[in-house]
MARMAR-21228 format. One record per residue (C-alpha): x, y negated, z negated. Coordinates in pm, whole numbers, plus 32768, in hexadecimal, padded with zeros to 4 digits. Example, Ala and Ser with C-alpha at 12.3 -4.5 7.8 and 13.67 -1.06 7.14 Angstrom:
2
84CE81C27CF4 8557806A7D36 
This chain:
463
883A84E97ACD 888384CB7969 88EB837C79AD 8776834F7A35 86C984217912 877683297818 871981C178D0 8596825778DC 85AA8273775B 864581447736 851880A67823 8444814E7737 849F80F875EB 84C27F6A7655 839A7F4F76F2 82CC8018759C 83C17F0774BE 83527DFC7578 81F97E87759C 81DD7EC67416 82607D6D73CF 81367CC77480 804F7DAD73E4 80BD7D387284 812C7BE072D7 803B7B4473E1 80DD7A0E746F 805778C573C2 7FF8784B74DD 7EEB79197562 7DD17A1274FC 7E287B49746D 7D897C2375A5 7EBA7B5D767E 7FB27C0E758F 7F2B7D32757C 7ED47D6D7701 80347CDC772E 80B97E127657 7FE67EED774E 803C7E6C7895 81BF7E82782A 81917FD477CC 80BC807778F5 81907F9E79E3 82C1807C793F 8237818E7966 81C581817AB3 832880E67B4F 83E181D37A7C 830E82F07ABF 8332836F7949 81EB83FE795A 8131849F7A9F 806883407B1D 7F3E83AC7AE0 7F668418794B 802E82A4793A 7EA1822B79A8 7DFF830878DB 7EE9828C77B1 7E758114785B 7D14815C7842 7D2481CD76CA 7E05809F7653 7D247FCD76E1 7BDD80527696 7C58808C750B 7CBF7F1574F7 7B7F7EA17597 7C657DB5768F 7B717DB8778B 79FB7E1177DA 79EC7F8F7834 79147F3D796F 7A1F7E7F79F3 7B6E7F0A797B 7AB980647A3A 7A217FAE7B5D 7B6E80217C26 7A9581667C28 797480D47CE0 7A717FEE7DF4 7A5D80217F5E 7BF480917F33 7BB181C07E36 7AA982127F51 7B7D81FB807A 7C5C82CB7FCD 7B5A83F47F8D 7ACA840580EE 7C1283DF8164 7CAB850B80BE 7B5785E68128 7B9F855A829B 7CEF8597829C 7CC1871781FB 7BC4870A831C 7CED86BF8445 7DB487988381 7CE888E8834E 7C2688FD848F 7D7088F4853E 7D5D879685F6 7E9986FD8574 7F51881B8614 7E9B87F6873A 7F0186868772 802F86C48702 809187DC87F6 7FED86DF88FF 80CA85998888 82098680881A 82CA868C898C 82B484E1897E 834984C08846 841D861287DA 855085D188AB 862585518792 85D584ED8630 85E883838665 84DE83648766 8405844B869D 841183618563 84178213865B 82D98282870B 820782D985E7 828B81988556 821980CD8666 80E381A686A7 80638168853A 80CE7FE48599 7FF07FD786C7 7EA980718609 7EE27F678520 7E5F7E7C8621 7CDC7F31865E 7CC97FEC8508 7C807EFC83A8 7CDD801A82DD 7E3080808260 7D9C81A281B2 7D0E81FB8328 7E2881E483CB 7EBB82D482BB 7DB983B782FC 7DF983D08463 7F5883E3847A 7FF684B38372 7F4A85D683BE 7FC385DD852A 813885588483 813686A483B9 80C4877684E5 81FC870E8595 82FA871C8480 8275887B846F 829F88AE85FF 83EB8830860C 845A890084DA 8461880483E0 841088F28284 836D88448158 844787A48080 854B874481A6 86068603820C 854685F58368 83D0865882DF 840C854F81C6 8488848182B0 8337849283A2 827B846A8241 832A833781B0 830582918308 81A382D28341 8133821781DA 822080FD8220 819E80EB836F 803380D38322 80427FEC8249 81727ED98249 81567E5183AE 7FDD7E3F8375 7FF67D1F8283 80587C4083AF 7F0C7C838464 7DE57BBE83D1 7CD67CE683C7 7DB07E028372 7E0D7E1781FD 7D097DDF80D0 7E177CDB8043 7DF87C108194 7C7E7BD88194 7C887B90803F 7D7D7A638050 7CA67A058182 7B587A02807E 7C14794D7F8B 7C86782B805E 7B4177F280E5 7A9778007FB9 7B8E77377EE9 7C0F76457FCA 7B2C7692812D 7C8176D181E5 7C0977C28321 7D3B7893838C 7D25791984E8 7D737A538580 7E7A79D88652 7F1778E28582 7F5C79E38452 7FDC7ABF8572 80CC79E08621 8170795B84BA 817A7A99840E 81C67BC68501 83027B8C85C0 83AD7B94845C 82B27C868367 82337D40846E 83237D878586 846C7D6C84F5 84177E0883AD 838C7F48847A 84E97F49850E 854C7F3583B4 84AA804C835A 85098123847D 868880D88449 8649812582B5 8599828982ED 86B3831383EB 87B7828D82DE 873C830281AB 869084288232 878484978365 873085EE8412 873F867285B0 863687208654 86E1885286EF 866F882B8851 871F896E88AC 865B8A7487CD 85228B26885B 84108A448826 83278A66873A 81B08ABD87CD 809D8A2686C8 7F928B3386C4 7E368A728707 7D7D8BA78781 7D628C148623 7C6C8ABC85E0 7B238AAB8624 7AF289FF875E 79AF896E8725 7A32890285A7 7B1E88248649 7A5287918764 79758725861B 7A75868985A1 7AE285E986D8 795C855786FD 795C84C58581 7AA58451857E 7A9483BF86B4 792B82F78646 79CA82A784F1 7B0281E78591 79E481218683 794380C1855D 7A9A806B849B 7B017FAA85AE 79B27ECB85C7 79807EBD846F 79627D1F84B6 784C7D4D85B8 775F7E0F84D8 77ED7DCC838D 77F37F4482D5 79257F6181EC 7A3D8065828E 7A02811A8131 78B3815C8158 78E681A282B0 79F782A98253 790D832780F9 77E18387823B 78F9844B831D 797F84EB81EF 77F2856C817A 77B885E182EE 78F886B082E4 788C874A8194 7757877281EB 7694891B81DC 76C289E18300 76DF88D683DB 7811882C8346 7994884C83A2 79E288B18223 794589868114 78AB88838023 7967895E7F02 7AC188F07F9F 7A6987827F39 7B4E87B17DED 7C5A882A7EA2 7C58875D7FD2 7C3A85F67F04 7D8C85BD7DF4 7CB1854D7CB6 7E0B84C17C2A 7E3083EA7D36 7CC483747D15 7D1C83307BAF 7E4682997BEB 7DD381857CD6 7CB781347BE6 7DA180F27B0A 7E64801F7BB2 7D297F3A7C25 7CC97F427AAB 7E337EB87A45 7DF27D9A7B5F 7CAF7D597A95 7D337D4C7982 7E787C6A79DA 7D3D7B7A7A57 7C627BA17937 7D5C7B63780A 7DDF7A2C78D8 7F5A7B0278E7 7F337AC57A85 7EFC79197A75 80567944792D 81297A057A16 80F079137B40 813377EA7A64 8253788379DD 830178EC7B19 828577807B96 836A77077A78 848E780F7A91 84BB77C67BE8 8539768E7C6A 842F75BF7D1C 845474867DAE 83EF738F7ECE 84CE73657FE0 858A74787F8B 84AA7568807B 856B76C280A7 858976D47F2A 843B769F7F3D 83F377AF8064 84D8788D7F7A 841D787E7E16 82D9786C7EA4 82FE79A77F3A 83B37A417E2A 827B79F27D3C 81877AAF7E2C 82AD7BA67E31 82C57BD47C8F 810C7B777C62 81317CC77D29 81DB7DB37C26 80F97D5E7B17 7F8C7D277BBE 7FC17DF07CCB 7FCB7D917E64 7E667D5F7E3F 7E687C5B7D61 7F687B837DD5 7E747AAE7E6E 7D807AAF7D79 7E667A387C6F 7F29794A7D38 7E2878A57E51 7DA177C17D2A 7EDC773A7CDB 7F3776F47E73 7EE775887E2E 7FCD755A7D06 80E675DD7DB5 80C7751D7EEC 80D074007E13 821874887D7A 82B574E87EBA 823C73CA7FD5 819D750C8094 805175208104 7F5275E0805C 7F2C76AB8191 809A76DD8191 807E77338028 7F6F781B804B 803278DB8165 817C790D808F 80977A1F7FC2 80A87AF080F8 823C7B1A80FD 82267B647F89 80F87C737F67 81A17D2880CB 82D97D307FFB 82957E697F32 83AF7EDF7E63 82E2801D7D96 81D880F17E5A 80DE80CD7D32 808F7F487D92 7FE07FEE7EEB 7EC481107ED1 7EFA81568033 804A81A28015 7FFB82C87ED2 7EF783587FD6 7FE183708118 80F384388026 7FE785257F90 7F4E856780F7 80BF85BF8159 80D9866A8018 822786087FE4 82AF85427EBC 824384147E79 83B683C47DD1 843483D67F0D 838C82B27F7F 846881CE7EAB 858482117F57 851381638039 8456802F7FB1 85557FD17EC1 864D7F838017 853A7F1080D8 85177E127FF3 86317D9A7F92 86647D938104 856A7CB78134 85C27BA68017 86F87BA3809A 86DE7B7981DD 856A7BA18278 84FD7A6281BC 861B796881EF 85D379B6836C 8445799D8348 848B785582BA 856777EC83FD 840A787384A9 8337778F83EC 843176778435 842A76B385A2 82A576C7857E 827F759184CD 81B2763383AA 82D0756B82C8 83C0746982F1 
């Protein structure tokens, strides 16, 4: 621990040298604000993968760098505040209080608990794969938070898993993996997905189709990597259901039966209208922002509009605007189009040579990650697609698609929103988390993309 305590300070102190050098000696070669948001970036990114300060204070101290340096306009270093993700992420803690409080979660759970409560293993594999499968008729990772953790919770409490335990941690840690990193291989699913989609029709009018970005990238990011996850969460997080003690009965009776057949009826609409949000073209956040105002609503209402403050985490809300606003700003100073032309020239590429290729390309999605968030991967990278099928023989399609192996490759929770929510609805720590995506991904640059790139060879996506 000490050990720990001293490489954090160490983190710090570099990253406020380095940070205070900029500040006083802007690089030559471009504007001061690059400097200077340079020194900010490295500093909230250090504080946020260190966890040196709570998240949400390391925004706060974001917000005030870069509002006192005038980096960026205030209406759009704050417009993270006003995006359809710090929206999802209110209605979806009032919905998910809502499961919670009016008893539902426990309902389901009792209903769902003699399927998967034989042994440990199943329990995490089902939820795993159940998460996976919603994936496929839900475009919200947020939503498929909302949904599942509750009812994860209910039966970590059923089985006897206490708060703060291997096996409830365990059920936690799997369900934000699980709604969220196999999602990135199906087109609709993920914000990060459509937005590469935007891009590449509006930059280059590439059309990716459902199928196609299904067939190249789930076998490997979407199927195997759940496996992955599965495997990780019973190793690093081992416990046993004890099938032989008296089982635990979840009170319901004690609900309000007519509270949770509300509930039923909205949640049930709001995943109709989350799963045709193409047909009539309302935005899952405002569709989630309506549910949430019907379940607060007087008298009528599931909750008591007072228990609004304590059903939504404002530091999470904070926290994920901050993050957008850092993506902003990595786009705004021009640090986002630097860091892809530096890890263009860092890392070898080359024609003819294509799984170096396969392999930097996907590590610069991978690194573009860390420092504008998953986000903005494609919105710093998809204009430079062209460029580096010219460097690399690829085509641009192929080019565009590497982005998705390196924003699905998360290595700290803070580059995905969804992931913060899924850990405060389970109201375990968020720290925990990294245990897991630190393996994951080194897993997956070892070994997930040198066989994705065997995929794409047997595909003929490159030669």
């Amino acid at each position: 621990m000490k050990r720990f305590i001293g490489v954090k300070q160490l983190a710090f102190f570099s990253a406020l040298l380095i940070a205070t050098l900029l500040a006083l000696f802007p690089l030559s070669q471009h504007s001061a604000v690059f400097s200077y948001s340079a020194g900010v970036v490295l500093v909230t990114l250090m504080f946020w993968s260190t966890g040196f300060f709570p998240p949400f204070m390391a925004g706060l101290i974001f917000f005030a760098l870069a509002t006192i340096f005038k980096l960026i306009e205030p209406s759009v270093l704050f417009s993270g505040f006003g995006s359809t993700a710090a929206w999802l992420i209110i209605s979806g803690f009032v919905i998910g209080s809502a499961i919670t409080q009016s008893g539902l979660s426990r309902r389901m759970a009792s209903l769902i608990a003699p399927i998967l409560t034989s042994s440990y293993p199943r329990l995490i594999a089902g939820l795993v794969f159940s998460a996976v499968l919603l994936g496929f008729v839900m475009p919200s990772s947020v939503g498929r938070a909302v949904v599942l953790v509750p009812i994860g919770m209910a039966l970590a409490e059923q089985v006897g898993f206490a708060r703060g335990s291997h096996g409830r941690i365990g059920i936690a840690t799997a369900l934000a993996l699980a709604c969220n990193m196999p999602s990135f291989a199906v087109l609709p699913a993920n914000i990060p997905n459509m937005i590469l989609a935007g891009s590449s029709e509006n930059l280059f009018n590439i059309h990716f189709g459902y199928t196609e970005y299904l067939l190249l990238h789930f076998p490997i990011l979407g199927l195997l990597k759940s496996i992955l996850i599965v495997a990780l969460v019973i190793f690093l997080f081992p416990a046993k259901i004890d099938n032989n003690q008296p089982e635990r009965i979840i009170e319901t009776e004690a609900y309000n039966l007519s509270m949770q057949k509300k509930v039923t009826v909205l949640l049930a609409i709001t995943l109709v209208f989350w799963v045709t949000d193409s047909l009539h073209g309302i935005n899952p956040a405002w569709v989630g922002l309506t549910t949430a105002i019907l379940l607060l609503l007087p008298k009528w209402g599931v909750l008591e509009p007072k228990s609004f403050n304590s059903s939504v985490d404002l530091s999470t809300v904070i926290f994920v605007a901050a993050a957008l606003g850092l993506g902003a700003l990595v786009n705004h100073s021009g640090l986002g189009t630097a860091l892809g032309q530096l890890f263009s020239e860092w890392l070898p590429l080359q024609q003819g040579a294509s799984f170096l290729n396969f392999m930097s390309l996907s590590l610069i999605a991978t690194l573009t990650g860390l420092v504008a968030t998953v986000p903005g991967v494609p919105t710093v990278l998809s204009p430079m697609a062209a460029d580096f099928a010219n460097a690399t023989d690829f085509s641009t399609p192929a080019v565009l698609m590497t982005q998705v192996i390196g924003f699905s490759t998360v290595i700290f929770p803070y580059q995905v929103a969804p992931l913060i929510l899924a850990m405060q609805l389970s109201q375990e720590p968020l720290t925990k988390l990294l245990r897991l995506t630190l393996p994951l991904a080194a897993i997956t640059l070892i070994a997930l993309i040198p066989l994705d790139y065997l995929w794409w060879l047997w595909l003929g996506w490159i030669n």
